[in-house]
N, C-alpha and C positions, 0 to 999 in steps of 0.2 A: 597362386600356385599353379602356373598352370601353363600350355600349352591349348593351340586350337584343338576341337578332339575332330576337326571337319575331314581327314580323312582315315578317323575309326572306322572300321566295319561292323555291321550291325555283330551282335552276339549270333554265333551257330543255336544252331538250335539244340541241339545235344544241352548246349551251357542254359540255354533259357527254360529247360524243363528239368533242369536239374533240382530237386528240394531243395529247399532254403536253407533246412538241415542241415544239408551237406554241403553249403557251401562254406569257403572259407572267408577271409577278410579279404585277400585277394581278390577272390573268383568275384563276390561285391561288389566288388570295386570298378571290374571289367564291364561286367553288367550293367550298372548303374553310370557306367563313362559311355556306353556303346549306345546306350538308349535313346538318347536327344536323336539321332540319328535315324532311326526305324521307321520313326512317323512322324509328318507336321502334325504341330500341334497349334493352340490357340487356347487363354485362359486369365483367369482373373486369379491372380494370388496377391498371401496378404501376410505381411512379416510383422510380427509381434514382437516387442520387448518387455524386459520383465519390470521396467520402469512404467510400463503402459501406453510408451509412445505406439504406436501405430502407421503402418502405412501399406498402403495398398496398389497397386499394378494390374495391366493388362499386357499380356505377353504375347504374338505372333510367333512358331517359331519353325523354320524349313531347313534343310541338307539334304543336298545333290551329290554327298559321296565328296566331292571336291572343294566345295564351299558352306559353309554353317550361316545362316543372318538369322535375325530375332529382331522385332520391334519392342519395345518395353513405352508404352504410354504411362506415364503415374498420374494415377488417381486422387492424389492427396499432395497437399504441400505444392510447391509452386508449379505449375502448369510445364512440362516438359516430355520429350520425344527421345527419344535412346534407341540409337539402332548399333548392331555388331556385327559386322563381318567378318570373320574368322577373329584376329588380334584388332581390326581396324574399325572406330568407335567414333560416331558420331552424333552431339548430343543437342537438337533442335531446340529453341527458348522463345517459344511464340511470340510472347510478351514484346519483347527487345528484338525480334524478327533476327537471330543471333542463331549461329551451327558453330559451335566448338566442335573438332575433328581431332583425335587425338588414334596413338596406336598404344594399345593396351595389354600387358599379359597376366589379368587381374586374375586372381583365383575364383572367385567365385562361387561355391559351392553348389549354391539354388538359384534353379533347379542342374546347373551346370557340376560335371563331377570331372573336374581336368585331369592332365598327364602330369606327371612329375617324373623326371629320370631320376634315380642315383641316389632314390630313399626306400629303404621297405618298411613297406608299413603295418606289416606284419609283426613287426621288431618293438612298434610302438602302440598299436591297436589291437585288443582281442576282438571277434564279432558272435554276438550269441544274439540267436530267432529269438523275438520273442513274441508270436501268432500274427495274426491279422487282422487289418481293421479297413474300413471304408473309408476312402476321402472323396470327395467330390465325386461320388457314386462310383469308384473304381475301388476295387477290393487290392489290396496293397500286403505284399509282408513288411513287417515291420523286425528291424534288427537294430542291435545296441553295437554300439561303436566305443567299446571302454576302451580308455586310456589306460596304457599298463605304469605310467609314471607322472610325477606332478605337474609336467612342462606343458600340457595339453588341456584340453578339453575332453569332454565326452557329446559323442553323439549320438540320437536317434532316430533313424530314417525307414521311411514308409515307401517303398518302392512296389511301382505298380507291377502285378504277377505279371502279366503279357508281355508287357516292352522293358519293365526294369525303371523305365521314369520313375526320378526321385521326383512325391507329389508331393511330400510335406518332408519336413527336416527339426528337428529339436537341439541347441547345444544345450548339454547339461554343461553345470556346474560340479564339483567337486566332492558337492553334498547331496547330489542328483537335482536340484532345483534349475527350475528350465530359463536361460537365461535370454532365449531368443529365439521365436517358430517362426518357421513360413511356412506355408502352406497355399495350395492349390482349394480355393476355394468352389468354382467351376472350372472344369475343363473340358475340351474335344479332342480327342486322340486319331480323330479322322477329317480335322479343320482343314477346307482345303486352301490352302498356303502351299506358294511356291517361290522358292529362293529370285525368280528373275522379277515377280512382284517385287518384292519386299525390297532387292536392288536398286529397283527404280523408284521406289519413294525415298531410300535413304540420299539418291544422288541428286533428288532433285532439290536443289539447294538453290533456286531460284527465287529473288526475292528477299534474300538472306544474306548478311552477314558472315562471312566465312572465317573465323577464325582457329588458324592451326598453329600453336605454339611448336618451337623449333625442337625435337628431341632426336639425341643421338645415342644409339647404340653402345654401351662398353661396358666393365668390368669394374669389381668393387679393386681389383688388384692394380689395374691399370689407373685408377682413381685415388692409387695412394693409400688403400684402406685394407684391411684384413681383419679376420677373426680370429684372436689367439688359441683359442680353442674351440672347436666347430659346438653349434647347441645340437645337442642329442637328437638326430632322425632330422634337422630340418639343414636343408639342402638350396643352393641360388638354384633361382630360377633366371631370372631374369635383373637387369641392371639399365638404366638410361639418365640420361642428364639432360635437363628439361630447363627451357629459359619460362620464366613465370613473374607475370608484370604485377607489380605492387602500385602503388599510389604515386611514388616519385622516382623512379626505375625499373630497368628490366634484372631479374635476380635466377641465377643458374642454381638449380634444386638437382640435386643427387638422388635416387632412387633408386634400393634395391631389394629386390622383391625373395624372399625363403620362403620353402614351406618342406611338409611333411608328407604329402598328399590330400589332405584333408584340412590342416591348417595351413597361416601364412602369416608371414609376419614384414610390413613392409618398414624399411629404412630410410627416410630423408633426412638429406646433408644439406644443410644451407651455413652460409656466413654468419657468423651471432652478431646480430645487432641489437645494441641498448637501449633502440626507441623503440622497435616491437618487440623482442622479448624480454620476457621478466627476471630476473637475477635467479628466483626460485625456480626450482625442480616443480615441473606440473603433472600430473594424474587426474584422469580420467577415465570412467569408465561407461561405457551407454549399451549396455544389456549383453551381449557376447565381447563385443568389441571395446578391449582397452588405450587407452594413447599415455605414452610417456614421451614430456619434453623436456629435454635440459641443456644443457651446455657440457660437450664433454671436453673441451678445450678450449685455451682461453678467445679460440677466433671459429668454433665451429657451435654450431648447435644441432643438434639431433633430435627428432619427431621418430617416437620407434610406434608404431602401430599393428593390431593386429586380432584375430578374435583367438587369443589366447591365455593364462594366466597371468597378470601382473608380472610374474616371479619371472616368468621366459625373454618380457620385456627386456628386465634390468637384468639376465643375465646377457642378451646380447650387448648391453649398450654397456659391462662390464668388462666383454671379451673384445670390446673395438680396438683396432688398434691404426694408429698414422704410420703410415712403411714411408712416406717421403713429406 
């Protein structure tokens, strides 16, 4: 859901000393999108699921007003390098001396809070303070992000008072039960990082494997595809068609990307084929994040993903529709 936020302006100050009180889900929103911005940062966070899985990161992060990069090393699971320049994402595999280069308008949430045009979300989120707490030795307010209807999630986010940095984030569940944290375990909010570093470690790809799958630009309309009826507040963001090599060919994957501001919901198109997929309808769910697979005709299959309720899943992939 999302848009680069590399040339926000930090928050006026007027808006950064305004009470938490007094703000709205909006005015949140501005604050918590303008903040990546204000200061490099540097930090160890750690996303929990409510299955128990675990996994842990160290993050670099600088903006020059004109350009946003971030390092993301993980700490857990297979050894790998994640750098991002504004939309353009480059993912280093030590192991196999391998750089997958791809361009991305992923939503992201954490610690990232994107742009979305052409949804309010005011219309689908209430925001109520609900006091302060310490993360990672920073004193944060902390606000509820209810859902005013089924199709979403709820969230709760800890944003730090000074800069607005979201340092921790919670999706509730439906029945408040916490489906998924991250959190800023340590952080520097005066780490010195600077965007022309971090440039030249991502570019130096020397030694390396380059690999850049071919993706192009377009539309779900232009793609033959429409929604017969739009899902409530969530709006395209973005759209590409991507070649992506399987075991015995190269295979063109559809991608398009919705959101609400807060949530997102992505759409992949492939060909149905009867040696990898399964006849049945698949579901799954791994702590915020649901995936539904199925065949929605008899020559396409559809992967809908996203961290949002089951029920939003299938009502998009009930409002799909083929224009050609």
């Amino acid at each position: 859901m999302g848009q680069s936020t590399s040339e926000k302006t930090p928050v006026p100050a007027s808006e950064a000393t305004l009470s938490a009180a007094a703000r709205d889900v909006v005015q949140w929103m501005e604050r918590m999108r303008s903040a990546p911005c204000v200061r490099p940062y540097a930090g160890t966070f750690v996303v929990l699921a409510s299955s128990g899985a675990m996994a842990s990161s160290r993050i670099w992060h600088a903006c020059d007003g004109r350009q946003q990069l971030e390092r993301v090393e993980a700490l857990s699971g297979t050894p790998r390098v994640v750098f991002r320049r504004n939309d353009e994402v480059r993912t280093f595999w030590p192991q196999s001396r391998t750089v997958r280069s791809d361009r991305r308008e992923a939503p992201g949430l954490f610690p990232r809070v994107p742009v979305v045009d052409g949804t309010s979300i005011s219309q689908f989120y209430a925001s109520r303070p609900v006091g302060q707490e310490r993360v990672a030795g920073f004193v944060a307010d902390v606000v509820w992000f209810k859902p005013l209807d089924s199709l979403r999630f709820g969230y709760k986010l800890w944003s730090e008072q000074e800069t607005g940095l979201v340092v921790k984030l919670q999706t509730l569940g439906p029945d408040g039960r916490v489906l998924e944290q991250a959190a800023f375990s340590e952080l520097d909010l005066n780490a010195p990082v600077r965007v022309e570093q971090l440039s030249r470690l991502m570019d130096a790809t020397a030694g390396y494997k380059v690999v850049a799958p071919a993706v192009v630009r377009t539309t779900p309309s232009v793609e033959g595809w429409t929604l017969r009826q739009p899902v409530a507040g969530f709006v395209p963001v973005s759209c590409h068609r991507r070649t992506v090599s399987t075991a015995d060919e190269a295979q063109s994957v559809l991608q398009c990307l919705y959101s609400d501001g807060l949530a997102s919901v992505s759409l992949f198109f492939e060909p149905f084929d009867p040696q990898r997929h399964p006849a049945q309808q698949q579901v799954v769910g791994m702590g915020a994040t649901q995936l539904l697979a199925q065949k929605i005709l008899p020559d396409v299959w559809l992967t809908a993903v996203g961290e949002v309720p089951l029920q939003t899943l299938r009502l998009f992939a009930g409002q799909l529709e083929r224009t050609r």
